[in-house]
N, C-alpha and C positions, 0 to 999 in steps of 0.2 A: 084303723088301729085295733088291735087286738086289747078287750075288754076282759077287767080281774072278774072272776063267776065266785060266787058267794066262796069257795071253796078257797083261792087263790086268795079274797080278801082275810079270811078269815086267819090263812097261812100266814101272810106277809103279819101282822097283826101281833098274831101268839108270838112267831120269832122277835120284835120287836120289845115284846113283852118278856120274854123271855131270856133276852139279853140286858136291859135293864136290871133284871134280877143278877146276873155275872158280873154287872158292873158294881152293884151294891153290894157284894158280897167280895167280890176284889175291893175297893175304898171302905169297908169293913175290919180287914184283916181276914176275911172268912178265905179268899185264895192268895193263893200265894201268883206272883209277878208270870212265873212259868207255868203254875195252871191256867191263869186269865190270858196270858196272848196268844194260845192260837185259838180261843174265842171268838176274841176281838178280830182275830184274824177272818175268821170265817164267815164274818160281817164285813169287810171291807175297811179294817181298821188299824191303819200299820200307824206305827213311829218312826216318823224320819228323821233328817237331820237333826232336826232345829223343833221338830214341832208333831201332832199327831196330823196322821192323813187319810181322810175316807173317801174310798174311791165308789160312787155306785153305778149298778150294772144300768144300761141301757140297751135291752135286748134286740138289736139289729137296727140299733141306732133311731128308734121311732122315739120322739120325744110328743106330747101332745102340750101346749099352750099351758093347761092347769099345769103339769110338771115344771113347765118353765118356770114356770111363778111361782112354786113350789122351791123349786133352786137357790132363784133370786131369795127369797125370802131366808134359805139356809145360808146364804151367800152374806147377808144384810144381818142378822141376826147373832148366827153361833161363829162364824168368821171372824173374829171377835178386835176390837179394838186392845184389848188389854198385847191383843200379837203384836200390836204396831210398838209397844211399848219392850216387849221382851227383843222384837228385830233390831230396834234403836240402839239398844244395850249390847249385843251381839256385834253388831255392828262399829260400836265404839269400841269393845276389845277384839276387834280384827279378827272376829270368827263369821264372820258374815261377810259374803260377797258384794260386793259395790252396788249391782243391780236393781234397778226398781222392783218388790215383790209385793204386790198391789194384796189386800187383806180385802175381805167383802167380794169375794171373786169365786168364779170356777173355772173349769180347767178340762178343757173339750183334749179328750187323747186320741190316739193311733185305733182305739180298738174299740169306738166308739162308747166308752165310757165317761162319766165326769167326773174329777176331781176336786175336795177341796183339802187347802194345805194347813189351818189355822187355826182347828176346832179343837178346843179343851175337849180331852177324855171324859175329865166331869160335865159336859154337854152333852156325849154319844148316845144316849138313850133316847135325850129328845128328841134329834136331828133323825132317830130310828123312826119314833111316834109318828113325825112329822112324813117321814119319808113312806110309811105303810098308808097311809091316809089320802097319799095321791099316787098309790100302787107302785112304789118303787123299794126300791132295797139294795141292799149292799151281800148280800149272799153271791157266796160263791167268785168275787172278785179280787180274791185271795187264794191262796193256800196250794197244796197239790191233788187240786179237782179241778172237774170241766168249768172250764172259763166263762163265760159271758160269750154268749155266740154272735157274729157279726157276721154282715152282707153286704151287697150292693146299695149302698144310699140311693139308688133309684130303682128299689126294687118293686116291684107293682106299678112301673109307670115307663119303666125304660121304652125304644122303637126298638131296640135289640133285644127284648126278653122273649126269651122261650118260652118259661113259667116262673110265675110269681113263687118266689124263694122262699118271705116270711110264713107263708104258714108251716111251712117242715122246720125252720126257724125256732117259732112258737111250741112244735112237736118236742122239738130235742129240747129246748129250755124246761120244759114240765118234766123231762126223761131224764135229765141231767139233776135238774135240783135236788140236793140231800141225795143224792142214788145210793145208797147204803153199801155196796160194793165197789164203789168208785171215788168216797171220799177221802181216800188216805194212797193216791197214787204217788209210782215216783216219786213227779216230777207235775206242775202245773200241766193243761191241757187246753188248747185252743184250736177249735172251730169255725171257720169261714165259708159259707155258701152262696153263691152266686146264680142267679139263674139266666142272664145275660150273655149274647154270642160274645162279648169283649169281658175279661177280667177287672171287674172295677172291688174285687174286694180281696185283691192279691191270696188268693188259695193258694199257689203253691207253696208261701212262707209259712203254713199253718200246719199245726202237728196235723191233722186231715183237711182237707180241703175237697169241696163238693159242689160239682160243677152241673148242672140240670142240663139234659142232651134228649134228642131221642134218634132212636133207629132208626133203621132202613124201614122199618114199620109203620113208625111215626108212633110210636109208644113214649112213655116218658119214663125215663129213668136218671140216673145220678152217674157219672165219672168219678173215682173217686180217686184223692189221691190222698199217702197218710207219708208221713216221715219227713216235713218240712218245718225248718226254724231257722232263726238269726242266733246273735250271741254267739260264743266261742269260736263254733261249729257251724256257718253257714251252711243250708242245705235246703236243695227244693225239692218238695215232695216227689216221691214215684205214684206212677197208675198203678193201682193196684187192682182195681177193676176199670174197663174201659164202658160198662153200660149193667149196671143194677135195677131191676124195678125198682119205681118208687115207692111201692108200699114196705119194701123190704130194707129201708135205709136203715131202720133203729136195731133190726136186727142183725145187720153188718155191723155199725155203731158199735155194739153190745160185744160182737166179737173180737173186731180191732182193740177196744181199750181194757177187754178182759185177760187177749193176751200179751198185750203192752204191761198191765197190772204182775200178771203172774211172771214175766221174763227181766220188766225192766232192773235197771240198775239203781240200790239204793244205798250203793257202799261208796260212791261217789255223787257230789252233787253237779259237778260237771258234765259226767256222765250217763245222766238220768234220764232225760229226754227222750222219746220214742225218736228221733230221728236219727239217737247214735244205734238203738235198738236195730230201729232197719239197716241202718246204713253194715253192724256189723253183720247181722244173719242174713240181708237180703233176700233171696225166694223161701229160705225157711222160713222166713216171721211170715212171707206170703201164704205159705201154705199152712202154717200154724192156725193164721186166720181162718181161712177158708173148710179147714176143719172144724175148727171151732164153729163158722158159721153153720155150715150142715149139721150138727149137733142140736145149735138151737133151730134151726127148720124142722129136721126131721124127730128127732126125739123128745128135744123139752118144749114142743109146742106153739116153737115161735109165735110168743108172746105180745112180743112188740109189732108184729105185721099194722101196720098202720092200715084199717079201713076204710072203704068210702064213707061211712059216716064219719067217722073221726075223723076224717081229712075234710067233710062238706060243714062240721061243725065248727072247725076252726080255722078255715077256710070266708065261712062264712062274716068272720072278722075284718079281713080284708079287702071288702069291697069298695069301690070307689065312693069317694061320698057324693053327696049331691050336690050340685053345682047352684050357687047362686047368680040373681042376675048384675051383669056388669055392663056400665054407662060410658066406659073409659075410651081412649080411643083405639080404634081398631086396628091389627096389624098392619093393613096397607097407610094407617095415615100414623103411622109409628115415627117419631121427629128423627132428623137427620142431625141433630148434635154430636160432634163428633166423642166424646166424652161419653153419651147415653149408646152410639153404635159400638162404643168398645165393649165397655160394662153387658151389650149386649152379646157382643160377638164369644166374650170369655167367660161370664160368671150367667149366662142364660145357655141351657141344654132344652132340647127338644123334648118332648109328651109322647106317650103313645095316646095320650088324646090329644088331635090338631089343634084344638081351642085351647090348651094347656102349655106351662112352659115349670120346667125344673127352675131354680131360681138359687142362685150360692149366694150367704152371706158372707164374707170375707172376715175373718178376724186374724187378718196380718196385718199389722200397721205400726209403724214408728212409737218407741213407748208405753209398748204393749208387749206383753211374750207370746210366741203364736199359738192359737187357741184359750186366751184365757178372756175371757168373760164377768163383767163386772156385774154385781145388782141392777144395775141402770138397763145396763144393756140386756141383760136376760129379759127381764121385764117388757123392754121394749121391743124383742124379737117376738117374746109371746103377744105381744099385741099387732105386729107383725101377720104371723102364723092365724092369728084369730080372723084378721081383716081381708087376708089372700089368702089363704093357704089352708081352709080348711080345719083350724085350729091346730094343724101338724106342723111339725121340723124336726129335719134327721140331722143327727150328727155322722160327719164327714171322716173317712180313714185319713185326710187331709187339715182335719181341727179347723175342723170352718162347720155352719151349719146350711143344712139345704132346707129351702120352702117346696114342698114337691108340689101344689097342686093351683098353681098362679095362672089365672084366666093371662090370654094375650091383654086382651082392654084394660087390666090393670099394669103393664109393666114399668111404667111413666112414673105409678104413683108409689110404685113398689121401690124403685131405681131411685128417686125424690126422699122417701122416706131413707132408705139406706143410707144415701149418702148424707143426709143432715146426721143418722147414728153414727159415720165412719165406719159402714161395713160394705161399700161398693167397691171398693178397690173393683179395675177391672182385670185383675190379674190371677185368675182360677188357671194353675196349671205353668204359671211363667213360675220365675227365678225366686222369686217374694213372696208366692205360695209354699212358702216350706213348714217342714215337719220337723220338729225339735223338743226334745223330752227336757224336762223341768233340771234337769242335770244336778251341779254341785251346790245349786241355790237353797236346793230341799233333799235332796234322795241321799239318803247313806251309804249306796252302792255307788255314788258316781265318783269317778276318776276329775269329774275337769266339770267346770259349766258350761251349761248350753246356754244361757238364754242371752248371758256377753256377746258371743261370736254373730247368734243370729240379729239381735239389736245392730250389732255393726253394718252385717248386711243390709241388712232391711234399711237402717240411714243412706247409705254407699248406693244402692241402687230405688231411688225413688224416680227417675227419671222414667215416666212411661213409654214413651217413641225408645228407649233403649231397650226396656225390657221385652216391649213388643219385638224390638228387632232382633233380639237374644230367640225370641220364641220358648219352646214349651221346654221347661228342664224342672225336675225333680231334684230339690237341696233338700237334703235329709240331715240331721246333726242327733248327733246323739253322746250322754256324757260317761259313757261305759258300754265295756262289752255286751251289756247285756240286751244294749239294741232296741230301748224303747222308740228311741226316736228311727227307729227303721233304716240308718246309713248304708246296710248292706245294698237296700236295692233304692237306693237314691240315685239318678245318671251322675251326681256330684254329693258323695256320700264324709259327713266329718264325724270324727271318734276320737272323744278326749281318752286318752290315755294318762296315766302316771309314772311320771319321769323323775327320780330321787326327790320323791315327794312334791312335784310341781305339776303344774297345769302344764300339757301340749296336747296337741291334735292331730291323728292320721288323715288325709287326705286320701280317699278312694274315686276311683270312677267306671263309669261303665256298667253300675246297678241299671236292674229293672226288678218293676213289680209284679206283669205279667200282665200290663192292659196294653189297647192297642197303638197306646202312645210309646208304648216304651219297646215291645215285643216279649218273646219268652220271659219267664222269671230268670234273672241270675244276680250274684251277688259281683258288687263292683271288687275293683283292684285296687292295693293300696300304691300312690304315688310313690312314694319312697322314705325317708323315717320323720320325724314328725318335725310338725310346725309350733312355734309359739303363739298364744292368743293374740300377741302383737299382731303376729305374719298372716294369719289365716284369712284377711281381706284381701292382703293383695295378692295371696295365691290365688285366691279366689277368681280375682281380676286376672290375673298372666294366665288363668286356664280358659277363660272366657274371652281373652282379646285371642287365643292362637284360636279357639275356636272360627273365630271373624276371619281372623288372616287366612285359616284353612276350606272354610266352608264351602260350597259350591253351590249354584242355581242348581234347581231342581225343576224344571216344567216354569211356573210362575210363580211357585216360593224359593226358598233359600232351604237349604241343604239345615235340618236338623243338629243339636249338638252331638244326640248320639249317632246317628247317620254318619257324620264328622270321623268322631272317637272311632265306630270301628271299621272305617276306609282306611283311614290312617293309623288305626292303632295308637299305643297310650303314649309312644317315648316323646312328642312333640312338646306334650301336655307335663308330663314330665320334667322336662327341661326346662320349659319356661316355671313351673311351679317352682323349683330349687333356685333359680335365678332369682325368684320373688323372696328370699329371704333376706331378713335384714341382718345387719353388724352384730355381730357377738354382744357387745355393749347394750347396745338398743334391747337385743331382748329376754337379756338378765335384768335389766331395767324396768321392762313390762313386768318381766316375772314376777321379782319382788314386789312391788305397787298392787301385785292383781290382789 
């Protein structure tokens, strides 16, 4: 993992300290409400529904053990009880959703960031203190600047990596922080880099996307692709270069979002986004770049050219750690319990060391909203992480967390220990592995809740022999357009919408992310007009029994759901989903109650 240098600590530290003082001087009267929030903003400090929420960065999802327990501790701490007592109330005059919303928790996202939903304002300085102190922070997790950069959660470890992704990762995180010409874009900006032959960090959804390739030469260079997002406007990034030296990325980087800066649109906020930019000028904003870039090569000095020492010093972060000795038993006398060969077959991935095994903890389960993590359990993943894994865990584009560095001889004990926490599920990648943003429970943008519909599921299919026999499907739910929870490229994508002021849901299908589960990136299809919170299981069900009905052997498996969907196309899927709605009666009846 990539270690803070006296310079980095000393940075996270001052800002910390420095926002403390913004805080005292807003609870002062010294700012006024409109000067203190984009502040707060700029900290990772928004106001939601119901309550304040600080979201901090986890730069390419590496968490180390200390941080875990760092979490847990914010989780336990500023998470505060007195929330339980304002949700109660809230609750009693019908402005609060039915939903279990557990307080002492965090909250694993899409873009490997964490959440927490609960923390008094008059706390944010601490929870800063605390947070600089095991080298974390909340910068830049807001606002319209470069985002929090994310990758492949097995990046340094995959059998399909090319090159280890985090350290150019780590590059652009130091290039991006505070960048004095890039803080006041548009439109926010997100970055995803991958250095893996399969897409496991969906680049083409990302306003750039940067995929590690090399030539005919065997050089190493970047793909890059820029003008992809969700929300309104689905769209997958274009190439924009098919092969860049590596050393030249920051100086591409610098080009792309200076002339995204200087063209985009800020008379609309709908319109703001670098993917409508491309999508309107197409080869001009190509060629806009590419002048721009020759500029900074040839004339201003390219600046940013990343060199071998700078790439071998921070490089040098990322090495493998050292492996201790383990007593456990050995792959060949791995037990044949059918329960431990599942868990192993779905939530265990392969090393590019054979002694090693990626390891998922699962946090979907009954009860729980997906990805949210309790004090207990933080806690006890870092002791987890401590015992197998190196002291590491990544957070998952899936909201689950990965142990990447687990000897084979420990898998027994690892599997053992999971399951007494309730994070073994073995189901990484089936139906109950979904993605689902905190919706109408917390977010002020959201149209409908999410975290109702996915509880339902998640009850509705606890059957494992069924889910196994479903196979691999991406359920993505999300409570507004604006797509946190990723429905576009879900193969069974839902989107609460607002209906004269009520909860419904769009049904999509036919999303992909752009790994090789799924194939190309593309945004799914919406079924036809929306569903009530009632109907949304058992369309659920009529889209996954025509599936059964439609499927086909394949060699010795069973024909795929998206394999399915686009042999036959959507109208079957279609038809049975509209079938699946209920009586008028019934779901004015939900409606009201929700």
């Amino acid at each position: 993992m990539y270690q803070y240098t006296d310079f980095d600590r000393q940075f996270v530290q001052q800002r910390a300290a420095q926002f403390r003082d913004q805080l005292e001087r807003w609870q002062a009267g010294k700012l006024a409400d409109d000067e203190f929030r984009p502040l707060r903003l700029q900290n990772g400090w928004y106001v939601q529904r119901y309550a304040p929420m600080l979201r901090v960065a986890v730069p390419y999802g590496e968490l180390s053990a200390h941080q875990l327990r760092t979490l847990a501790r914010i989780a336990r701490e500023f998470d505060e009880p007195e929330a339980e007592v304002f949700r109660t109330a809230m609750q009693t005059q019908g402005q609060l959703g039915t939903t279990h919303l557990p307080t002492h928790c965090a909250h694993f996202t899409t873009r490997q960031n964490v959440q927490f939903n609960w923390i008094p304002l008059d706390k944010s300085a601490d929870v800063m203190d605390l947070l600089a102190s095991a080298h974390m922070h909340g910068i830049q997790t807001s606002g319209n600047c470069i985002r929090n950069i994310t990758s492949d959660e097995r990046a340094g470890i995959a059998v399909d990596e090319i090159a280890d992704p985090r350290p150019f990762g780590e590059i652009m995180r130091q290039w991006s922080t505070l960048h004095p010409e890039f803080a006041f874009l548009p439109r926010k900006f997100k970055i995803a880099i991958s250095g893996a032959a399969e897409d496991r960090a969906a680049i083409g959804w990302h306003d750039v996307g940067l995929q590690l390739v090399r030539n005919p030469a065997g050089e190493l260079g970047f793909k890059v692709l820029v003008g992809g997002g969700m929300g309104r406007t689905p769209v997958i990034g274009s190439v924009i270069r098919e092969f860049l030296p590596w050393n030249q990325i920051m100086n591409y980087l610098e080009a792309i979002v200076r002339v995204y800066n200087r063209y985009g649109r800020r008379d609309n906020l709908y319109k703001a986004r670098i993917k409508i930019l491309v999508k309107a000028e197409g080869q001009r904003y190509f060629d806009d770049v590419e002048a721009e870039y020759r500029q900074i090569v040839e004339h201003d000095g390219a600046m940013h050219t990343i060199t071998q020492a700078e790439f071998d010093r921070v490089a040098a972060c990322f090495v493998d750690p050292p492996l201790t000795r383990h007593v456990g038993a050995p792959l060949a006398a791995l037990p044949t319990d059918p329960a431990f060969v599942r868990w192993l077959e779905r939530n265990v991935a392969p090393h590019k060391n054979p002694a090693l095994r990626a390891v998922t903890l699962s946090f979907k389960r009954p009860g729980a909203s997906p990805g949210d993590a309790s004090a207990e359990v933080l806690e006890a993943a870092a002791d987890l992480a401590d015992r197998f894994s190196a002291g590491e865990a990544r957070v998952t584009h899936t909201q689950n967390l990965l142990l990447p560095w687990v000897h084979v001889n420990d898998l027994v004990e690892v599997w053992q220990e999971a399951r007494r926490l309730g994070l073994a599920q073995p189901t990484a990648h089936l139906l109950t592995d979904m993605i689902a943003c905190p919706g109408g429970d917390f977010c002020a943008l959201a149209n409908a809740r999410s975290l109702p519909i996915a509880q339902a599921i998640l009850e509705r299919y606890q059957d494992l022999d069924e889910l196994h026999d479903l196979g691999e499907i991406d359920l993505h739910i999300s409570g507004c357009i604006n797509s946190c929870g990723h429905h576009h490229s879900g193969h069974i994508g839902i989107l609460g919408v607002d209906k004269d002021g009520k909860e419904w849901y769009q049904v999509t299908l036919g999303g992909a992310d752009g790994s090789d589960r799924s194939g190309p990136a593309v945004a799914g299809k919406v079924v036809g007009p929306s569903f009530s919170a009632a109907e949304v299981p058992g369309v659920i069900e009529a889209v996954l029994d025509t599936y059964r009905t439609l499927r086909q052997p394949q060699g010795v498996r069973a024909e795929s759901f998206l394999e399915t969907l686009r042999r036959v196309g959507a109208e079957p899927f279609k038809t049975a989903a509209n079938a699946a709605r209920l009586p008028v009666a019934a779901t004015e009846a939900d409606t009201a109650t929700a």
